[in-house]
C-alpha positions as CSV (number, residue, x, y, z in Angstrom):
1,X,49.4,1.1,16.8
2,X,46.0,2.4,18.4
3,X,43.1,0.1,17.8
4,X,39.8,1.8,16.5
5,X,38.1,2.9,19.8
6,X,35.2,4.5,17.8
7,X,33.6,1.2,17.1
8,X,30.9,-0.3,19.2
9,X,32.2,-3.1,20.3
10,X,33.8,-3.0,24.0
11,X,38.1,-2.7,23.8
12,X,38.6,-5.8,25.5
13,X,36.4,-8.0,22.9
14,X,37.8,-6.5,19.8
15,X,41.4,-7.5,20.8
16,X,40.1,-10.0,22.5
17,X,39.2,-11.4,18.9
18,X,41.9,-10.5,17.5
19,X,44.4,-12.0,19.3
20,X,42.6,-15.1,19.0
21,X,42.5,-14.8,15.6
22,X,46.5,-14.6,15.6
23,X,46.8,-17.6,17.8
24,X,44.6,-19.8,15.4
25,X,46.6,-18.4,12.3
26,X,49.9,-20.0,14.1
27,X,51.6,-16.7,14.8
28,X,52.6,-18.3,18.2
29,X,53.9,-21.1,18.5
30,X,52.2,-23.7,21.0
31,X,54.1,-23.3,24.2
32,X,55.6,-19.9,22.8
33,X,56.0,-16.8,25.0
34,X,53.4,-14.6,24.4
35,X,53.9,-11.1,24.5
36,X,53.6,-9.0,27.9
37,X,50.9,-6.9,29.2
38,X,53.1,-3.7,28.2
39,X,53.9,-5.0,25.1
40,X,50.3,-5.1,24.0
41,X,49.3,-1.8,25.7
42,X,51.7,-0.1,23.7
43,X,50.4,-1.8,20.4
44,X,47.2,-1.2,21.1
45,X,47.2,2.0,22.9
46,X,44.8,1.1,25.5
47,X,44.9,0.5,29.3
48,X,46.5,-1.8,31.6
49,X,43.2,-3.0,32.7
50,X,41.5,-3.4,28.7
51,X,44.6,-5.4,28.2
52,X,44.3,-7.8,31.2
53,X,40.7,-8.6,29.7
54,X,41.7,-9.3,27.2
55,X,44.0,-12.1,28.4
56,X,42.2,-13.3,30.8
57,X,39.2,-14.3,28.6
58,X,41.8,-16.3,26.2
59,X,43.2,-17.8,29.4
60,X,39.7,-18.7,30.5
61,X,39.0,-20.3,26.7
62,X,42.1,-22.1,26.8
63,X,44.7,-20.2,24.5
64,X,46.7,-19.1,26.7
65,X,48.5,-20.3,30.2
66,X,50.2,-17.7,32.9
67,X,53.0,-18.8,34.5
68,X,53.5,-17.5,37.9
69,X,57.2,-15.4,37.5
70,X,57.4,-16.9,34.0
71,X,55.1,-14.6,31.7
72,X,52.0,-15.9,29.9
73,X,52.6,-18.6,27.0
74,X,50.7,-20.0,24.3
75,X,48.9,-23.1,25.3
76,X,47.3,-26.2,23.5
77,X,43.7,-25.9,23.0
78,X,41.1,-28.4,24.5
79,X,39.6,-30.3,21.8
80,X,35.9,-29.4,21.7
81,X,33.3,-31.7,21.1
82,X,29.5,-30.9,20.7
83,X,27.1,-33.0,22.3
84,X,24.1,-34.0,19.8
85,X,26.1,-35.8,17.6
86,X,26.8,-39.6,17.3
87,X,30.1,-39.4,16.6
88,X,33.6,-41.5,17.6
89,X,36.7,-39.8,18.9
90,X,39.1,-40.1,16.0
91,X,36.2,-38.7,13.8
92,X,36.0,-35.7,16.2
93,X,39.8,-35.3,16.1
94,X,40.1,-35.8,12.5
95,X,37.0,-33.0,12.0
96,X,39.3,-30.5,13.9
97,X,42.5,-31.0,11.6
98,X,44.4,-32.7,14.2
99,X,45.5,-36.8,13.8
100,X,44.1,-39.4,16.5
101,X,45.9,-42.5,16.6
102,X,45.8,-45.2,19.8
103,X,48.1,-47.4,22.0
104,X,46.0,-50.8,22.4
105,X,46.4,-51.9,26.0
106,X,44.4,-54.7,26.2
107,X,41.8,-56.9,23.7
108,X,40.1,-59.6,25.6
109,X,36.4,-61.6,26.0
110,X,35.0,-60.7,29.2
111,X,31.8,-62.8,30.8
112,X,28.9,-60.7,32.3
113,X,29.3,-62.4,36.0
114,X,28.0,-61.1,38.9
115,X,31.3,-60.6,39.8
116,X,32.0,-58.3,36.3
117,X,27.8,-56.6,37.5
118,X,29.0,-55.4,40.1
119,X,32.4,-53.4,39.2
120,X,30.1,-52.3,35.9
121,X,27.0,-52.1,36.8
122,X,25.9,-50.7,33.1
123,X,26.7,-53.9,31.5
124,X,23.2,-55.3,32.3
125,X,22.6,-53.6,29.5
126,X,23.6,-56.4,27.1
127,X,21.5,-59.5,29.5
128,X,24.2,-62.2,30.1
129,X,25.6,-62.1,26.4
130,X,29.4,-62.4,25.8
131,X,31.4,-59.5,25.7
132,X,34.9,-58.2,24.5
133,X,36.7,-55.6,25.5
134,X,39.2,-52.9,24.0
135,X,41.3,-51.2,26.5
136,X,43.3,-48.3,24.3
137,X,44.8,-44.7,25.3
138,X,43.5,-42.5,22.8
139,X,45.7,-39.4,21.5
140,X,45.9,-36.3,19.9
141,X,49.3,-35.4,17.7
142,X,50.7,-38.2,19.7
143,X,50.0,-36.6,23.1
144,X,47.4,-39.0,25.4
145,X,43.7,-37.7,25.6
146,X,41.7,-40.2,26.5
147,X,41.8,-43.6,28.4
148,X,39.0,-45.6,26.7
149,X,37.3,-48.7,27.6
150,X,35.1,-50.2,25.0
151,X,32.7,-53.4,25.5
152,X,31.2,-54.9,22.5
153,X,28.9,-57.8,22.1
154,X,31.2,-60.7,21.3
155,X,31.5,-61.0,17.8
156,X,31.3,-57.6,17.1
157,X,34.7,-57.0,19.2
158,X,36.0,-60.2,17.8
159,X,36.3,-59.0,14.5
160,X,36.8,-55.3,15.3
161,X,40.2,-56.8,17.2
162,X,41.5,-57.7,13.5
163,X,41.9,-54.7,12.7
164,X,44.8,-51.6,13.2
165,X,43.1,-50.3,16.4
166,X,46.0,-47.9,16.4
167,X,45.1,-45.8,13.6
168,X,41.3,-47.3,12.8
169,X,37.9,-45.6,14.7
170,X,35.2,-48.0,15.9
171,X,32.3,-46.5,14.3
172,X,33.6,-46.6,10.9
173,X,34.5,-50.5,11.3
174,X,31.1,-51.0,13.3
175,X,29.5,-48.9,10.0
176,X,31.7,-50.0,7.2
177,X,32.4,-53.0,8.2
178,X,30.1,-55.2,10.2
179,X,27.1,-53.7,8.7
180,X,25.9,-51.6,11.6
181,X,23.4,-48.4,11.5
182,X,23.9,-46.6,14.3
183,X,21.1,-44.5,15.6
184,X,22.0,-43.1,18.7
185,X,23.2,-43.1,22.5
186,X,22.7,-42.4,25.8
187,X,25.8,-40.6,27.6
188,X,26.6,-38.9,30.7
189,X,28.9,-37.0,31.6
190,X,30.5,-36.3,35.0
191,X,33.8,-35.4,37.6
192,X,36.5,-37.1,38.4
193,X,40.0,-37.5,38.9
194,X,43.0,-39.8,38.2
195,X,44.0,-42.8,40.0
196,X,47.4,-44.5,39.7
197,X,46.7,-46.0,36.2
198,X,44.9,-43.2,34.8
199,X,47.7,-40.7,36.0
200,X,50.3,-43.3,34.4
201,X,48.5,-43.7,30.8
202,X,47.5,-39.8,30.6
203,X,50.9,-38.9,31.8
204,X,49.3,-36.7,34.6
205,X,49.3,-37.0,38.2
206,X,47.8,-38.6,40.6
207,X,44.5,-36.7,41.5
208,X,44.2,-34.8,37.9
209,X,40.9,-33.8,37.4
210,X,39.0,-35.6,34.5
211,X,36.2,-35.8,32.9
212,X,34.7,-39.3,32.9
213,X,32.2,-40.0,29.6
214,X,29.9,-43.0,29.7
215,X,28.1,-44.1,26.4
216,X,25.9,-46.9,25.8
217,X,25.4,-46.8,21.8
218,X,22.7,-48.0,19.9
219,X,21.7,-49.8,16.7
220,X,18.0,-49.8,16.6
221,X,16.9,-50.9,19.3
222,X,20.2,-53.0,20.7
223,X,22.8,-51.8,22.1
224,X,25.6,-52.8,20.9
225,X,28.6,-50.6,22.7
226,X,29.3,-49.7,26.0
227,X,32.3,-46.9,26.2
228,X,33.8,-46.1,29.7
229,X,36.1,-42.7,28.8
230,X,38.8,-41.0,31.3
231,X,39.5,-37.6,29.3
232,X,41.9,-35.3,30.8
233,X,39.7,-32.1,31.6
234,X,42.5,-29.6,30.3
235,X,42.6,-31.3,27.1
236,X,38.8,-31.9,26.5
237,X,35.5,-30.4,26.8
238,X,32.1,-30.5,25.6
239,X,30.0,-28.2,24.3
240,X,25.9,-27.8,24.7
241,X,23.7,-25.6,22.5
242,X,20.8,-25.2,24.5
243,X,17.2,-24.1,22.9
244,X,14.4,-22.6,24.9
245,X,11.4,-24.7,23.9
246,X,13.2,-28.2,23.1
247,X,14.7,-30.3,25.6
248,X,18.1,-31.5,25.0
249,X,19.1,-33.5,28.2
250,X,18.7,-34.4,31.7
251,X,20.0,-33.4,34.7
252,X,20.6,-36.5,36.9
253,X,21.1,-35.9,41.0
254,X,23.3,-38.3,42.4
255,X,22.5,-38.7,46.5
């Protein structure tokens, strides 16, 4: 069929948006063969060049995935998360219609040494309180996201460790729960890649790029989390919506 070249819009973006539109709606399957350059220059009636446009910009969002001698395929979408919101993982997953769960690797109290100060730094934070930590790979669909370390003032952790950390989020026990309001956090955001264990937990390899999330949250004034996150970056991003006359962030310049 042609497409209806006497609107405004440029070709590219109006099938642009409609492919994407078809890809939402599940007419591919994830991991699917999607169909060739040809193919959609003969449904469309358009150009070889319109076409590639076209896929390149749902490439470049994350719909699709070429294959080098293979064709181009239908490919998982990162998980999107916008920053300006307090919110947990599972909650974001869940908000996106998808199901978090979590393997628990590790749940243990952890003493702020000098020793722990100076392989985490951050926890200074919290003076020279107790601490316990909750190790867990976080997923999406059952497929590993996120390899999460989460430090807790003592008996916050302690009691947080009672319960189904496999299928329960820590805000809503920390909320619900143990009678906390949060009220906000301080997060960066930055580059980096897997090592051994991150490659083994993420199912990647070694030297994946990641993005690497740290969170200190806040009730009040105390600080009452400290969240060390390995995401894999082609599963993951964040999104910033960026206003002229307000300031939403700060650009830090590491020497």
């Amino acid at each position: 069929m042609g497409f209806y070249k006497d609107e405004p819009l440029p070709l590219h973006y109006k099938i642009t948006n409609e492919l994407r539109e078809a890809i939402k709606s599940g007419q591919w399957s994830v991991g699917e063969l999607f169909p060739s350059d040809k193919e959609l220059m003969e449904k469309y009636g358009v150009s070889s060049t319109t076409v590639r446009r076209a896929v390149a910009e749902l490439v470049r969002e994350g719909w699709l995935e070429r294959k080098r001698g293979k064709g181009t395929f239908v490919k998982r979408k990162a998980i999107e998360e916008t920053l300006g919101r307090l919110t947990g993982f599972f909650e974001e997953i869940r908000a996106h219609g998808l199901t978090p769960s979590a393997d628990v690797l590790d749940l243990r109290p952890v003493e702020i040494t000098e020793k722990e100060l100076e392989k985490l730094p951050q926890l200074s934070v919290f003076g020279n309180q107790k601490m316990f930590l909750i190790e867990r790979v976080q997923k999406v669909n059952g497929s590993p996201v996120v390899y999460l370390r989460s430090y807790w003032p003592y008996e916050y952790g302690k009691r947080m460790a009672e319960f189904d950390l496999t299928k329960e989020a820590f805000y809503e026990i920390a909320e619900k729960v143990l009678g906390l309001t949060l009220t906000e956090a301080h997060q960066t955001i930055s580059a980096g890649v897997a090592g051994k264990k991150e490659a083994r937990l993420l199912d990647v390899r070694v030297g994946f790029p990641l993005l690497i999330m740290e969170r200190i949250t806040y009730a009040g004034d105390c600080p009452v989390e400290l969240s060390i996150n390995a995401y894999r970056a082609d599963r993951y991003k964040y999104r910033v919506v960026l206003h002229k006359d307000r300031q939403n962030g700060t650009g830090i310049l590491v020497p």
